[in-house]
C-alpha positions in Angstrom: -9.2 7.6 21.2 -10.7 4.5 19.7 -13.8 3.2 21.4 -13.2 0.1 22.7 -10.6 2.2 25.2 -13.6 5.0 25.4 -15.8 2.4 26.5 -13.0 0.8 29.2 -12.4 4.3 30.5 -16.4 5.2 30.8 -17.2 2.0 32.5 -14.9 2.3 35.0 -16.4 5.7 36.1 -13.3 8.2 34.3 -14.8 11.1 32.5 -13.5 11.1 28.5 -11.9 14.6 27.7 -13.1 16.9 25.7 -11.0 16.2 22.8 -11.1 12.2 22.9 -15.2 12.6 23.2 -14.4 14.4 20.1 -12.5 11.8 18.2 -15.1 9.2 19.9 -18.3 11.0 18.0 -16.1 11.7 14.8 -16.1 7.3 14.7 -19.8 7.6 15.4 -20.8 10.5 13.4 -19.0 9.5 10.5 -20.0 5.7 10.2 -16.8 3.9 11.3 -19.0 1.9 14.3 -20.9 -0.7 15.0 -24.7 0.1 15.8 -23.8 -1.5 19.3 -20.6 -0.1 20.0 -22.8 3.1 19.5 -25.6 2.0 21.6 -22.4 1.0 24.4 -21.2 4.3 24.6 -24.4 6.2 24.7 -25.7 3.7 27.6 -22.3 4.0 29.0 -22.0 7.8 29.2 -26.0 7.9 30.7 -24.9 5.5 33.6 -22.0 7.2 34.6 -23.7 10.8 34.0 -22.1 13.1 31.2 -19.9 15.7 31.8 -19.6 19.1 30.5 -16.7 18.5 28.9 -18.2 15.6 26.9 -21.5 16.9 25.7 -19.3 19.8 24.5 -16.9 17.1 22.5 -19.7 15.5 21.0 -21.7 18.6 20.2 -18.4 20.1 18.2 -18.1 16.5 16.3 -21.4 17.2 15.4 -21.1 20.9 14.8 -17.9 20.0 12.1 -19.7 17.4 10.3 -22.8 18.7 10.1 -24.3 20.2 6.4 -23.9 23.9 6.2 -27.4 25.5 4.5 -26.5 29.0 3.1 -30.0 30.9 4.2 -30.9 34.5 2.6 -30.7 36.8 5.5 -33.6 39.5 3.8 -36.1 36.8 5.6 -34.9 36.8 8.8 -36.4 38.9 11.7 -34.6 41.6 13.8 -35.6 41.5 17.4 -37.4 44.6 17.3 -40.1 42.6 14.2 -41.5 40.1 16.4 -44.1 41.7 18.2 -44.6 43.6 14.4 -45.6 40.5 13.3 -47.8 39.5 16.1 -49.7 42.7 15.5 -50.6 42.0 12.2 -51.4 38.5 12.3 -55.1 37.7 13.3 -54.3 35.0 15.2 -53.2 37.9 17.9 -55.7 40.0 17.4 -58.7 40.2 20.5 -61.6 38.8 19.8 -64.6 41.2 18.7 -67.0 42.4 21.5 -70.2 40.4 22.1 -73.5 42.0 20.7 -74.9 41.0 24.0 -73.1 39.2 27.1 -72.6 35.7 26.7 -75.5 35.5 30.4 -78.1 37.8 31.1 -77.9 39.1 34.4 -81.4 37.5 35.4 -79.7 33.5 34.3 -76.9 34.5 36.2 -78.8 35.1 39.3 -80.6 31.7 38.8 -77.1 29.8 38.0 -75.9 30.8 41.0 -79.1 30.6 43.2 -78.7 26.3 42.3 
């Protein structure tokens, strides 16, 4: 689906499928529109209130032509690491205790006496 006929479809309140939100993003994605035909359809799609169906088009659009990065899995954590990791890291660790509390009873009493 081209988007001039999206666009016709969208603004007269019909949901796109899931396959021409698909080709409709694949025009967008890949460069092939105007910045305001893009701007049109995005508007468009708010107004009338996306449907399931077309966030899923554009999100596999966007899935396909997106750039793969190959990650070395040795750095990844398990689920079981996390709280691991939190242990060690100081930033989790409790503060050390006070060598004396932070009021002394007697300016406690006076505090709250005012």
């Amino acid at each position: 689906m081209q988007i001039p006929e999206a666009l016709t479809k969208i603004v007269a309140g019909e949901n796109l499928s899931q396959s021409d939100t698909a080709a409709v993003f694949q025009q967008i994605m890949s460069g092939d529109a105007t910045p305001g035909q893009i701007g049109a359809v995005l508007a468009a799609l708010r107004v009338k209130g996306e449907t399931a169906e077309e966030i899923a088009g554009a999100a596999l659009t966007m899935r396909e032509l997106s750039t793969k990065v190959a990650v070395n899995s040795d750095h990844w954590l398990t689920p079981a690491e996390p709280a691991a990791v939190a242990a060690s890291c100081s930033i989790f660790q409790p503060p050390p205790p006070l060598s004396r509390p932070l009021l002394e009873p007697k300016s406690l009493n006076t505090a709250i006496a005012k």
